[in-house]
DSSP file (Angstrom, degrees, kcal/mol; ACC not computed):
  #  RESIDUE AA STRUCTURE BP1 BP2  ACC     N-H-->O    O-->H-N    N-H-->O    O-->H-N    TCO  KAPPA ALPHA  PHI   PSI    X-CA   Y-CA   Z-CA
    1    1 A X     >        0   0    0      0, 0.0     4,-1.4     0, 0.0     5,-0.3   0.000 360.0 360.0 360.0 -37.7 -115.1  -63.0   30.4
    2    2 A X  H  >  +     0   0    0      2,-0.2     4,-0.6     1,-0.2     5,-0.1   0.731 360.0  51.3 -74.8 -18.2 -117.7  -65.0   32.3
    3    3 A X  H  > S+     0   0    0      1,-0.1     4,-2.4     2,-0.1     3,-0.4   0.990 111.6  51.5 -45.2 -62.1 -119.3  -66.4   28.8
    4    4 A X  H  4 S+     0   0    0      1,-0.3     4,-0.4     2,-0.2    -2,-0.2   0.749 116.0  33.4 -72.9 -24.7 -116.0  -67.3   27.9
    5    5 A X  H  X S+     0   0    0     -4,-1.4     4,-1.2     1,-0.2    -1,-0.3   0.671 118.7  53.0-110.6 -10.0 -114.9  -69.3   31.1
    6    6 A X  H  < S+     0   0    0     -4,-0.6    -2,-0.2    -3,-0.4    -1,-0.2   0.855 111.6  47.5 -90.2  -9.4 -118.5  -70.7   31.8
    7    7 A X  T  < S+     0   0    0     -4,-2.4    -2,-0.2     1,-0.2    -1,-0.2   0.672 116.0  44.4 -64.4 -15.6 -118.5  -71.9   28.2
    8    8 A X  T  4 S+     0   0    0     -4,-0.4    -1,-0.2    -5,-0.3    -3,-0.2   0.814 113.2  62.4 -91.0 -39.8 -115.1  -73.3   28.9
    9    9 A X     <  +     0   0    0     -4,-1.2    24,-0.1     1,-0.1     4,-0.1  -0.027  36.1 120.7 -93.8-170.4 -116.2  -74.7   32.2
   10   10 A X  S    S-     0   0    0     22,-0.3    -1,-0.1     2,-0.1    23,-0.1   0.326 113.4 -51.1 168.4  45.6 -118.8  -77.4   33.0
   11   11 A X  S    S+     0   0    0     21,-0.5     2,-0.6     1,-0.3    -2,-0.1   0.987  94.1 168.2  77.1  64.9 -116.0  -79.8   34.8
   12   12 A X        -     0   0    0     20,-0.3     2,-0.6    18,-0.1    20,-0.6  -0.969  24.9-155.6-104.2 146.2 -113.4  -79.7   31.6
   13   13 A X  B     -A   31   0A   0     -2,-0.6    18,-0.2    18,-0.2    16,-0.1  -0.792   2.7-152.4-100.3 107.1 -110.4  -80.7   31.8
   14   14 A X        -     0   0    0     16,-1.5     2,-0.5    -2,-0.6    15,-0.2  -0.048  12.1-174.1 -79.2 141.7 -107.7  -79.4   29.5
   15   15 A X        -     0   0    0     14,-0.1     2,-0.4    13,-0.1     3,-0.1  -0.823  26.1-123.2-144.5 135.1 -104.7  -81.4   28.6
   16   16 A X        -     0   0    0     -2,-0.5    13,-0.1     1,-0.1    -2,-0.0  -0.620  32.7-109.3 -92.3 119.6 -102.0  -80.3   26.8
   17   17 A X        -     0   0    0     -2,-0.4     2,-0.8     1,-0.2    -1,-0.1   0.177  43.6-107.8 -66.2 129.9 -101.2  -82.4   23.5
   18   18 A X        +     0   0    0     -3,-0.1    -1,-0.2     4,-0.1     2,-0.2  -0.068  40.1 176.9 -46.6  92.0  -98.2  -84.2   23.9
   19   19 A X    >>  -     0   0    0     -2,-0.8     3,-2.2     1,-0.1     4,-1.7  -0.554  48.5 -98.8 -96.7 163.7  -94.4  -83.5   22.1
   20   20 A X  H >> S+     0   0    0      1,-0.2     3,-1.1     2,-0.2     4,-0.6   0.888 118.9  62.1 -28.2 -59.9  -91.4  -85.0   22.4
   21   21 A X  H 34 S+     0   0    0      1,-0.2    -1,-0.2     2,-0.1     4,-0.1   0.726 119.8  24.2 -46.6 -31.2  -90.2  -82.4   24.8
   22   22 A X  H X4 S+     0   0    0     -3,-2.2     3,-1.1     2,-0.1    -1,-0.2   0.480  83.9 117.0-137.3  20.5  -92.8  -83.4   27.3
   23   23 A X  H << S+     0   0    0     -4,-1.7    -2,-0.1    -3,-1.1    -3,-0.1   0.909  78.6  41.1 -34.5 -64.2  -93.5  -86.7   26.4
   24   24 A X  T 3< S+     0   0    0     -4,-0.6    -1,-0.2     2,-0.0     2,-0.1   0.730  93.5 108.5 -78.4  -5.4  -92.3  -88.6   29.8
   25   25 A X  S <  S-     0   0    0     -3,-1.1     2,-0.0    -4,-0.1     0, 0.0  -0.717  82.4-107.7 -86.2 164.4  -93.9  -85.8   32.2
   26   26 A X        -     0   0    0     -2,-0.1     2,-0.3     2,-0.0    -1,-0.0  -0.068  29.1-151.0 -72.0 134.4  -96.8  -86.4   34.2
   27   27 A X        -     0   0    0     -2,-0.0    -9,-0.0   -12,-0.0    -5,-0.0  -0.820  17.3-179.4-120.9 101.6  -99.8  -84.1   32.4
   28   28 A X        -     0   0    0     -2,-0.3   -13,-0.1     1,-0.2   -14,-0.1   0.386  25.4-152.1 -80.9   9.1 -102.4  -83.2   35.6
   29   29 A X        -     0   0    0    -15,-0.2    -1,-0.2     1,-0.1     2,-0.1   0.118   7.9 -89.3  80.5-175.5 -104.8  -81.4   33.7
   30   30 A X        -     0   0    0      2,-0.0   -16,-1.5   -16,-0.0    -1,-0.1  -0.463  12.1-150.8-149.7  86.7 -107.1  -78.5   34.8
   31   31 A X  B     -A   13   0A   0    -18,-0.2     2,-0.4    -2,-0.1   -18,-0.2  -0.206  23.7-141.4 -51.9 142.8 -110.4  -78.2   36.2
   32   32 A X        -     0   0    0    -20,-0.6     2,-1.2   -24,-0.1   -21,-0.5  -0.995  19.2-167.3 -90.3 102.1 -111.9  -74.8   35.0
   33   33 A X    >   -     0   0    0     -2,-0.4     3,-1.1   -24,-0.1     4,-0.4  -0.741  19.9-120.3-109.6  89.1 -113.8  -73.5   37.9
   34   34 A X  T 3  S+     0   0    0     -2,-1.2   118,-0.1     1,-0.2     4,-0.1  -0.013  98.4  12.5 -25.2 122.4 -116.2  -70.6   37.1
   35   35 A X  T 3  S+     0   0    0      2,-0.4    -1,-0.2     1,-0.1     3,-0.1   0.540 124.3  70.3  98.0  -5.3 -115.8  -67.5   38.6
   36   36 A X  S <  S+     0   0    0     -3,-1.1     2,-0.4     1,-0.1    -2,-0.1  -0.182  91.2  64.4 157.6 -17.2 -112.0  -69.0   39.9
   37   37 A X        -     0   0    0     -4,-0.4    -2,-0.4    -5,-0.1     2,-0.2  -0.987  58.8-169.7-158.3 120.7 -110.3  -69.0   36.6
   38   38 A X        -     0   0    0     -2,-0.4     2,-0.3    -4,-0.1   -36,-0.0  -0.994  16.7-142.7-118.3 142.3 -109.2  -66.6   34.3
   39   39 A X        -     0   0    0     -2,-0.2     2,-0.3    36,-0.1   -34,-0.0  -0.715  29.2-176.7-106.1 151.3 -107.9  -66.7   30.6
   40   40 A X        -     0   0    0     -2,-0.3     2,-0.7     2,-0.0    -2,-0.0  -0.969  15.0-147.1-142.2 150.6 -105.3  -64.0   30.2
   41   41 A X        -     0   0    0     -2,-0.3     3,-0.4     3,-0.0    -2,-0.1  -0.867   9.6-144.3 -88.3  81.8 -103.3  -63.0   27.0
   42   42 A X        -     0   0    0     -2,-0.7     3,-0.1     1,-0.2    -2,-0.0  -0.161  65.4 -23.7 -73.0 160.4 -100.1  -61.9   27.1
   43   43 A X        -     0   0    0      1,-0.2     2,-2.3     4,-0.0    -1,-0.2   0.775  55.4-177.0   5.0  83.9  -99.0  -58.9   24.4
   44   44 A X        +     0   0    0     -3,-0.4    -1,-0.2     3,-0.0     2,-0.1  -0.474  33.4 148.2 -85.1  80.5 -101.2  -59.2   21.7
   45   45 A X        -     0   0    0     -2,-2.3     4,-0.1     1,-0.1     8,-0.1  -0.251  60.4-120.4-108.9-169.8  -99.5  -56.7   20.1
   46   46 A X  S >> S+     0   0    0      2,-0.2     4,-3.7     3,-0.2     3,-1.7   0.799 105.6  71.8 -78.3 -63.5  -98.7  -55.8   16.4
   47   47 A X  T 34 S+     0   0    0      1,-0.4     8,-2.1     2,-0.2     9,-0.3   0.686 113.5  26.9 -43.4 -29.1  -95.1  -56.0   16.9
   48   48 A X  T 34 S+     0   0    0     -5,-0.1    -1,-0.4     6,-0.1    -2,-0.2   0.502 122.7  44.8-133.5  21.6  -95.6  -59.6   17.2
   49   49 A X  T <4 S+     0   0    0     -3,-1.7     2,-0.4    -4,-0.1    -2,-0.2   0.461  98.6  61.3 -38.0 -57.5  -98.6  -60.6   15.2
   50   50 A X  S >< S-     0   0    0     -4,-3.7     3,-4.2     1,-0.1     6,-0.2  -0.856  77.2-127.9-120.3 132.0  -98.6  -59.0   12.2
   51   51 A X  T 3  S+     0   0    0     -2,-0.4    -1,-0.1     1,-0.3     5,-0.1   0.678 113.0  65.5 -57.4 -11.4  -95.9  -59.3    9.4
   52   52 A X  T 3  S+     0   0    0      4,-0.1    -1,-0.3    -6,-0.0     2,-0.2   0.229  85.7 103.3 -53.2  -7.3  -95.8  -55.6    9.6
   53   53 A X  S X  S-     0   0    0     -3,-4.2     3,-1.2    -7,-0.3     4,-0.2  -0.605  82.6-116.3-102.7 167.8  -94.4  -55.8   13.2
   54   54 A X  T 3  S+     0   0    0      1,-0.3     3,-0.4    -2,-0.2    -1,-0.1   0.770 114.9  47.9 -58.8 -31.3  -90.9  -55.3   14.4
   55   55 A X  T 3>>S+     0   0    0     -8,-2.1     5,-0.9     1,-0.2     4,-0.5   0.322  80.9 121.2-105.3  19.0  -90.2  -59.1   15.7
   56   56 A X  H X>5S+     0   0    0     -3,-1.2     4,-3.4    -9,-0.3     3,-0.8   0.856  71.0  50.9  20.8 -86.9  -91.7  -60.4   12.1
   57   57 A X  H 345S+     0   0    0     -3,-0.4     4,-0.4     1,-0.2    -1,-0.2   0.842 117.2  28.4 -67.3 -53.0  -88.7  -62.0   11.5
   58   58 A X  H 345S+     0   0    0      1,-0.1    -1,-0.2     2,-0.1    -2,-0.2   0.220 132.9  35.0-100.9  25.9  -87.8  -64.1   14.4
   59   59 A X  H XX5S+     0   0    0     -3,-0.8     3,-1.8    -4,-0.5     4,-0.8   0.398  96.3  77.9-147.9 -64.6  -91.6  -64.7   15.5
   60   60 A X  H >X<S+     0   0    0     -4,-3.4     4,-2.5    -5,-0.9     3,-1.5   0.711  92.3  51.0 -46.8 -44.8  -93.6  -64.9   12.1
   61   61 A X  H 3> S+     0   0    0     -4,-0.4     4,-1.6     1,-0.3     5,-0.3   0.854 120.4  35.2 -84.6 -36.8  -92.6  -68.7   11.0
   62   62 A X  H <4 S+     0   0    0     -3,-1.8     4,-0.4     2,-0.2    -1,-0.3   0.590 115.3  60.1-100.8   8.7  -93.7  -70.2   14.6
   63   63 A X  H <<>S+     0   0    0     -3,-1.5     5,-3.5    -4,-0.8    -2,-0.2   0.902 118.8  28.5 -75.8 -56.2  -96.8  -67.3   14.8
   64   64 A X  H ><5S+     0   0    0     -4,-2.5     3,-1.7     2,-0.2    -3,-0.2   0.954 119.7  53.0 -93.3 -42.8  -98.5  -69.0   11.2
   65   65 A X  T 3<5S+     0   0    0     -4,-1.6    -1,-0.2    -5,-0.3    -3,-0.2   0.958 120.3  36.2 -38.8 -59.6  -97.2  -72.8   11.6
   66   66 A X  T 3 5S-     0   0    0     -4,-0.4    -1,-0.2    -5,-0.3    -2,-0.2   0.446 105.3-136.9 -98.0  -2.8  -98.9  -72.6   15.2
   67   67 A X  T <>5 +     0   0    0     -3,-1.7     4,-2.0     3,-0.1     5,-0.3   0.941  39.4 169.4  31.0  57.1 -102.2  -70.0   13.6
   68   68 A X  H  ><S+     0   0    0     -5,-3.5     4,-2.0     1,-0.2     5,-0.2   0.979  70.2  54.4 -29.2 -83.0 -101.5  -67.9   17.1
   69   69 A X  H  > S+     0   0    0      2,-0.2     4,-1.9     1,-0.2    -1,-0.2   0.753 107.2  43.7 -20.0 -62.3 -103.8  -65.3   15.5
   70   70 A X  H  > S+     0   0    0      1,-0.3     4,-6.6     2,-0.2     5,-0.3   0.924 116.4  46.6 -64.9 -44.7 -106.7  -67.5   14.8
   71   71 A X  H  X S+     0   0    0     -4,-2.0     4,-0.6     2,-0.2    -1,-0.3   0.762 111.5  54.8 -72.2 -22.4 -106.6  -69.4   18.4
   72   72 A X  H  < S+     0   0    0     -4,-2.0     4,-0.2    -5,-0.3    -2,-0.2   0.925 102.2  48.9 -97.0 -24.4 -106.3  -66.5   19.9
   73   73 A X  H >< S+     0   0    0     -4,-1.9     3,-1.6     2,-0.2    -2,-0.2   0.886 115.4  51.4 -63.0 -55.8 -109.3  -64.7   18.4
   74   74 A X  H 3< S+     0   0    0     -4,-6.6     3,-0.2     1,-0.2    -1,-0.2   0.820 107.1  50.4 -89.3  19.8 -111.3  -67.9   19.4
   75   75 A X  T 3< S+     0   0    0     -4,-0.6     2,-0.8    -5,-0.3    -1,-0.2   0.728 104.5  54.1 -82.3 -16.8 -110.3  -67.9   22.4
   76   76 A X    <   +     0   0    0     -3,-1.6    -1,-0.2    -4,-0.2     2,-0.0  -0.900  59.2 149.1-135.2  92.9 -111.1  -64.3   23.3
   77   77 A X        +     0   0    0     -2,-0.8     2,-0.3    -3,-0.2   -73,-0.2  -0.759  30.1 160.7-114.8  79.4 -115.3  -63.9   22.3
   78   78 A X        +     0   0    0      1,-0.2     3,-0.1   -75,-0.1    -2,-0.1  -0.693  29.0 168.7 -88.1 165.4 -115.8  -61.4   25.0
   79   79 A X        +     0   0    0      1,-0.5    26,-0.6    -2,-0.3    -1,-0.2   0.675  67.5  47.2-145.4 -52.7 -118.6  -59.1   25.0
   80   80 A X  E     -b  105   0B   0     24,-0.2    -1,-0.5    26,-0.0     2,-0.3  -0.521  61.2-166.6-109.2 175.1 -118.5  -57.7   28.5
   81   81 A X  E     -b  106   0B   0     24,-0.8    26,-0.9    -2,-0.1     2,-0.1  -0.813   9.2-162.3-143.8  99.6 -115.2  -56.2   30.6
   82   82 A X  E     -b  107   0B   0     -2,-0.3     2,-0.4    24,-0.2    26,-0.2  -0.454  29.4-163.8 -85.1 155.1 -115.1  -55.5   34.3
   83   83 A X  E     +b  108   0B   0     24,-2.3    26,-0.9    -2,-0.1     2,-0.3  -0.961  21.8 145.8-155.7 152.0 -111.9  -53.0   34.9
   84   84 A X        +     0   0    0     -2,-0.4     2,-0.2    24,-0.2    29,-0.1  -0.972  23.0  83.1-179.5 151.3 -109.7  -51.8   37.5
   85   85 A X        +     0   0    0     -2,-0.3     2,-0.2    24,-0.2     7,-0.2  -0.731  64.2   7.8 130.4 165.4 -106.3  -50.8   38.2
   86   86 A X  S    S+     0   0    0     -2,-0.2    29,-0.1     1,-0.2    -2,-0.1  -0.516  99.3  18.4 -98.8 162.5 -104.5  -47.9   37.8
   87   87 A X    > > -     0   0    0     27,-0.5     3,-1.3     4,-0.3     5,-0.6   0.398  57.3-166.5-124.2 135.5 -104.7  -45.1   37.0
   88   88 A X  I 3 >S+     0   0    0     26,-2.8     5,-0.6     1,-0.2    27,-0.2   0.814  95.0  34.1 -50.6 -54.9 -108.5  -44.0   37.3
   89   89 A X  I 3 5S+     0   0    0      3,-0.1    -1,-0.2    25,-0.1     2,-0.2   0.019 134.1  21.1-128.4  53.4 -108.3  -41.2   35.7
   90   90 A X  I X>5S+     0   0    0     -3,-1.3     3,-1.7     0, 0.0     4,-0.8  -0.435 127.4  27.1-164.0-123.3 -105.3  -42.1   32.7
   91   91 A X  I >>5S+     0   0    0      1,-0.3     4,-3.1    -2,-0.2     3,-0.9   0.661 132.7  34.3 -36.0 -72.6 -104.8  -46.0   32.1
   92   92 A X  I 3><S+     0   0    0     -5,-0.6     4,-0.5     1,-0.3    -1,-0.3   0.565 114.8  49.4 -84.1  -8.8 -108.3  -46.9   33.0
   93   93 A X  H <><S+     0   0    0     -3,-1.7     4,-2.5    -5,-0.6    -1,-0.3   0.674 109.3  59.7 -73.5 -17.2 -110.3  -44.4   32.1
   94   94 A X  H <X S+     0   0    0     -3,-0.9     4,-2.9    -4,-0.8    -2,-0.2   0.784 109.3  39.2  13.1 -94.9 -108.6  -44.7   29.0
   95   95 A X  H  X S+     0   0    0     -4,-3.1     4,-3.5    -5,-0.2     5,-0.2   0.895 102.0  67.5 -50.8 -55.1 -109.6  -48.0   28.5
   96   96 A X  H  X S+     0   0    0     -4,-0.5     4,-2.8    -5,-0.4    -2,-0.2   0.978 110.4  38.8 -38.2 -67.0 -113.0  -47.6   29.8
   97   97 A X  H  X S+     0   0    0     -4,-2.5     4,-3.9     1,-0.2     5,-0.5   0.975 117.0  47.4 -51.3 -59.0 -113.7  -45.2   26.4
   98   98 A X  H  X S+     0   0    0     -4,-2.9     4,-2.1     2,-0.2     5,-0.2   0.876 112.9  49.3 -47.7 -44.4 -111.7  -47.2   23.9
   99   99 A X  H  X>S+     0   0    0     -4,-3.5     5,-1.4     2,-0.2     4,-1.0   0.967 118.6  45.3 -47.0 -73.7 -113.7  -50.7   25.5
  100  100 A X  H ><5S+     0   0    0     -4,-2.8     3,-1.9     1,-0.3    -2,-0.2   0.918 111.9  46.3 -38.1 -67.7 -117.3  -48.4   24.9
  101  101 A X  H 3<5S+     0   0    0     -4,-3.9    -1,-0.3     1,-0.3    -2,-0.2   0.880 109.6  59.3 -73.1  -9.6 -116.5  -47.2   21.5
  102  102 A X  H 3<5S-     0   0    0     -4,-2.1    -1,-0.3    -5,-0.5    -2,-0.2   0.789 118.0-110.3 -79.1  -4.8 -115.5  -50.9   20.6
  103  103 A X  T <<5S+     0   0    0     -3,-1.9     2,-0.4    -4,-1.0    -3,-0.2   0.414  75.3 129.4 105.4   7.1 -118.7  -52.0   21.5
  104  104 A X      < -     0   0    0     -5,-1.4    -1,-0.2    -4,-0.1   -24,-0.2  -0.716  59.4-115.3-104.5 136.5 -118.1  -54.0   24.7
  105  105 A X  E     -b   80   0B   0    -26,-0.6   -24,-0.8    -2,-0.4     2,-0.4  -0.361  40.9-163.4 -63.5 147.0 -120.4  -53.4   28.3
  106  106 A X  E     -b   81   0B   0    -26,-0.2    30,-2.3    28,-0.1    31,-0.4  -0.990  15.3-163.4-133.1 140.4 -118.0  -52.3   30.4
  107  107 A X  E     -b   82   0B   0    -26,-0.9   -24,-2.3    -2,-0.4    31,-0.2  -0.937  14.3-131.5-125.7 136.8 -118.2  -52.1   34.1
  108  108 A X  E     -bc  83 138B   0     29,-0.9    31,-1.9    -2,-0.3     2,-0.6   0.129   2.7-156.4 -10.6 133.1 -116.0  -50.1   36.8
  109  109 A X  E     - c   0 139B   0    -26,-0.9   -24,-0.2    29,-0.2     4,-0.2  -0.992  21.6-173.3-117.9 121.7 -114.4  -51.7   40.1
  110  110 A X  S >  S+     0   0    0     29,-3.6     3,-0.5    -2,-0.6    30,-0.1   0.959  83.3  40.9 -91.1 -26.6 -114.3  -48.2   41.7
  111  111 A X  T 3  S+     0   0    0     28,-0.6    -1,-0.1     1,-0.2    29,-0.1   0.395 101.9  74.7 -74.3 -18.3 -112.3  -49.5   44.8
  112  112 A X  T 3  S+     0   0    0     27,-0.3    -1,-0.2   -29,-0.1     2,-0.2   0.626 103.5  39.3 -81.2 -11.0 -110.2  -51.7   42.3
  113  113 A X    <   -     0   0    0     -3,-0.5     2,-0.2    -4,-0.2   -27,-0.2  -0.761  61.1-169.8-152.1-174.4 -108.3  -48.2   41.1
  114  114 A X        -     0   0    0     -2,-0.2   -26,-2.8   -29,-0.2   -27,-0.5  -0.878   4.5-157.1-171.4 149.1 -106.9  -45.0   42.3
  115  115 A X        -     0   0    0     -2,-0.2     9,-0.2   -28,-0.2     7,-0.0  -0.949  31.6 -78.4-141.3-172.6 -105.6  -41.7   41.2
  116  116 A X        -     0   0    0     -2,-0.3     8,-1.5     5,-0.1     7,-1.0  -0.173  36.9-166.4 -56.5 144.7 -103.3  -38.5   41.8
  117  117 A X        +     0   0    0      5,-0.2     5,-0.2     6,-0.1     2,-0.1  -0.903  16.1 168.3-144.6 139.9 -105.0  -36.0   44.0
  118  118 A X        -     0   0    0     -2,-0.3     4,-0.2     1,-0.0     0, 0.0  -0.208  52.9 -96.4-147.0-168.1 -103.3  -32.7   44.0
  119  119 A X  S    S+     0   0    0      2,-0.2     3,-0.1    -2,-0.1    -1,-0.0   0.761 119.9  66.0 -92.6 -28.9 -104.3  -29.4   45.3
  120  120 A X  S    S-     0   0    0      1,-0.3    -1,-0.1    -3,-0.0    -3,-0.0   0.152 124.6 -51.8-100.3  14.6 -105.4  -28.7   42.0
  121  121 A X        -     0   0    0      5,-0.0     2,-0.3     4,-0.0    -1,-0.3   0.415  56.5 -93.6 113.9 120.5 -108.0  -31.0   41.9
  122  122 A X    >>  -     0   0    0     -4,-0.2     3,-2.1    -5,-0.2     4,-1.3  -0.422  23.2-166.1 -54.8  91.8 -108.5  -34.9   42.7
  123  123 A X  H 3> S+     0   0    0     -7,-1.0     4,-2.7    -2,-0.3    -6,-0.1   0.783  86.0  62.3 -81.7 -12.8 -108.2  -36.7   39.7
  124  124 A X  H 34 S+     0   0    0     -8,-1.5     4,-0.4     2,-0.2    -1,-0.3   0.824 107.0  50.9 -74.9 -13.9 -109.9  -40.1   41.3
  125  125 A X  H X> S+     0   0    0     -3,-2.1     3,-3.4     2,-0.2     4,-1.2   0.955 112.7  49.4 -76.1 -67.0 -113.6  -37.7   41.9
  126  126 A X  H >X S+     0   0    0     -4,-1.3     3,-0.6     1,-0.4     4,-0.6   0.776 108.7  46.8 -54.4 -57.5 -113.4  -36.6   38.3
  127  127 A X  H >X S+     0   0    0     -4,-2.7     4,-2.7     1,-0.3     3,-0.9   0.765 106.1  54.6 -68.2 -20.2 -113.0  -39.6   36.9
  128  128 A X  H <> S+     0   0    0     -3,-3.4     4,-1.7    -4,-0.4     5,-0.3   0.933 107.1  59.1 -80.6 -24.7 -115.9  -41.6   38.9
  129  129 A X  H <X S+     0   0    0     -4,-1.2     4,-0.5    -3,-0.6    -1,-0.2   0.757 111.6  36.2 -37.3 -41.8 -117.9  -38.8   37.6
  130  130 A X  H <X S+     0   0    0     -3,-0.9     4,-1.0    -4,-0.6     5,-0.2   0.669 113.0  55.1 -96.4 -34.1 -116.8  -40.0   34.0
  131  131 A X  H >X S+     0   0    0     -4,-2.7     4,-2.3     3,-0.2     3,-0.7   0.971 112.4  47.6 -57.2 -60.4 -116.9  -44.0   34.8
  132  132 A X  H 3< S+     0   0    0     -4,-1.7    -2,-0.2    -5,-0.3    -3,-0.2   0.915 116.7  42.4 -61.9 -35.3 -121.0  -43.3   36.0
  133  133 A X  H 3< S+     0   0    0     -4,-0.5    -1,-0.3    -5,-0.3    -2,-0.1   0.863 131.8  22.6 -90.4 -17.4 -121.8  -41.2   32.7
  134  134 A X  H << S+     0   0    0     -4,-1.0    -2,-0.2    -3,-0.7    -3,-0.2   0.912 102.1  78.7-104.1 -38.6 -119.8  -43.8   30.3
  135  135 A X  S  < S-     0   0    0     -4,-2.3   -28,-0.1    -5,-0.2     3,-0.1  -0.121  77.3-131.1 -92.3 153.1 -119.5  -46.7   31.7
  136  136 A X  S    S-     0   0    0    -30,-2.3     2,-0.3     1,-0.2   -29,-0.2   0.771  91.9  -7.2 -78.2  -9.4 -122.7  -49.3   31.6
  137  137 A X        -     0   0    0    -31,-0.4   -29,-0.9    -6,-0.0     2,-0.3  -0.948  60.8-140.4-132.8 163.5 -122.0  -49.7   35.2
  138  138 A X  E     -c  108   0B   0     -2,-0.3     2,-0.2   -31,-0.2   -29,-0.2  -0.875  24.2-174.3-136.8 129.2 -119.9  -49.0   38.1
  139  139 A X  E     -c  109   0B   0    -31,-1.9   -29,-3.6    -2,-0.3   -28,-0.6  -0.622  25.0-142.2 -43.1 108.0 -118.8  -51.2   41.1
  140  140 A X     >  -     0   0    0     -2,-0.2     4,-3.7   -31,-0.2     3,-0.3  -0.528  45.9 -97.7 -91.1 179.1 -117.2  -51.7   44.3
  141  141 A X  H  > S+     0   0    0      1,-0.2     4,-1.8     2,-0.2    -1,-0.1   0.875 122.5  51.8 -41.4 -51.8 -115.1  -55.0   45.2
  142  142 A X  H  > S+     0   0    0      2,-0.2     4,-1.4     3,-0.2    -1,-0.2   0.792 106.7  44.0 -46.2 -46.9 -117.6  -56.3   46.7
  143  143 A X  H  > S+     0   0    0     -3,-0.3     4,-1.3     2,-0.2    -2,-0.2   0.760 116.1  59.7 -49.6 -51.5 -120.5  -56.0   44.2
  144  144 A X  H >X S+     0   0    0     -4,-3.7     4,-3.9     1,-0.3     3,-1.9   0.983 106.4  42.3 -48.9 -76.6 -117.6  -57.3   41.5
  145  145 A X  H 3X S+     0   0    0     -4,-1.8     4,-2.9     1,-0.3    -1,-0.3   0.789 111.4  53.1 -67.5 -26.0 -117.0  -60.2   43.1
  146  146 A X  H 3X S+     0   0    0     -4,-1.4     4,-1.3     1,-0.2    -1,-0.3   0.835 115.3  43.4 -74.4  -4.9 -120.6  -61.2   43.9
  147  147 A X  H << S+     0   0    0     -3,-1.9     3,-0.3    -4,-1.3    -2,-0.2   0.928 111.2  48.7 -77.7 -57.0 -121.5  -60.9   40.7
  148  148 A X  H >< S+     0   0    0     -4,-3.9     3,-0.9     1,-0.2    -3,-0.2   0.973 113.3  51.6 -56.5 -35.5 -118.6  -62.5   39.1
  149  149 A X  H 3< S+     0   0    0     -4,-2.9     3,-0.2    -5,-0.4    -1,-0.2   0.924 119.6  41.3 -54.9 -37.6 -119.1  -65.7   41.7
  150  150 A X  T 3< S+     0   0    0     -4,-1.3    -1,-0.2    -3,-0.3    -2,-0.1  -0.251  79.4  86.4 -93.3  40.5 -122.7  -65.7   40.6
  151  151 A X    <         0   0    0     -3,-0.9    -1,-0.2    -4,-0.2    -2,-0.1  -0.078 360.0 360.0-142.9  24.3 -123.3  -65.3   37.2
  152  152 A X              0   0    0     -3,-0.2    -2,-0.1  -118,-0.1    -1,-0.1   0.573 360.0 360.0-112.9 360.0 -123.0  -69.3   35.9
């Protein structure tokens, strides 16, 4: 993510091309700030992607006029993934393998996530046990963020 937003960054400013619809507003732009700024992607799903998905029909015409797909693939060259959130040891461990077998470095926020702890055994120890032997690293909040502040 930090390729993508120092590639992005070096004092641009985006502006968004002008339509009828928003012709007379004001357009104030964007500084990119490293380290400050994140691109996120909402549902890149099938369902609304791919002429195989369920909204197809009422989706597909403004998906390929607008080549979604293709902009959205260059927009998103990531290579590494920092991750956190719940639940350590379901959703984000989860993630953690699929990220690894896709080929991308993944590090842990260990403080960023959380899990069930039972009598029958604490599922947030097991899993930092499984983040340290898969993961290429793991993190606390602190560590995260100096690294992400420092790494342009």
């Amino acid at each position: 993510m930090n390729k993508l937003i120092t590639k992005l960054a070096a004092t641009v400013v985006l502006t968004a091309s002008m339509s009828s619809v928003n012709a007379e507003l004001p357009d104030p732009g964007m500084e990119i700030v490293p380290g400050r700024t994140a691109l996120l992607i909402t549902d890149p799903q099938n369902d609304f992607l791919s002429p195989k998905g369920v909204t197809w029909g009422v989706v597909g015409r403004s998906v390929t006029e607008n080549n979604t797909v293709e902009n959205i693939e260059t927009l998103v060259k990531i290579e590494k993934v920092i991750l956190g959130g719940m639940s350590a040891n379901l959703c984000t461990e989860s993630h953690m393998r699929e990220l690894m077998e896709q080929g991308f470095e993944v590090a842990v926020v260990s403080d960023a996530t959380a899990a069930a702890q039972l009598p029958e055994g604490d599922g947030y120890e097991a899993t930092l046990v499984n983040f340290r032997f898969i993961a290429n690293t793991v993190w606390d909040a602190k560590e995260a963020s100096h690294v992400i502040t420092h790494s342009h």
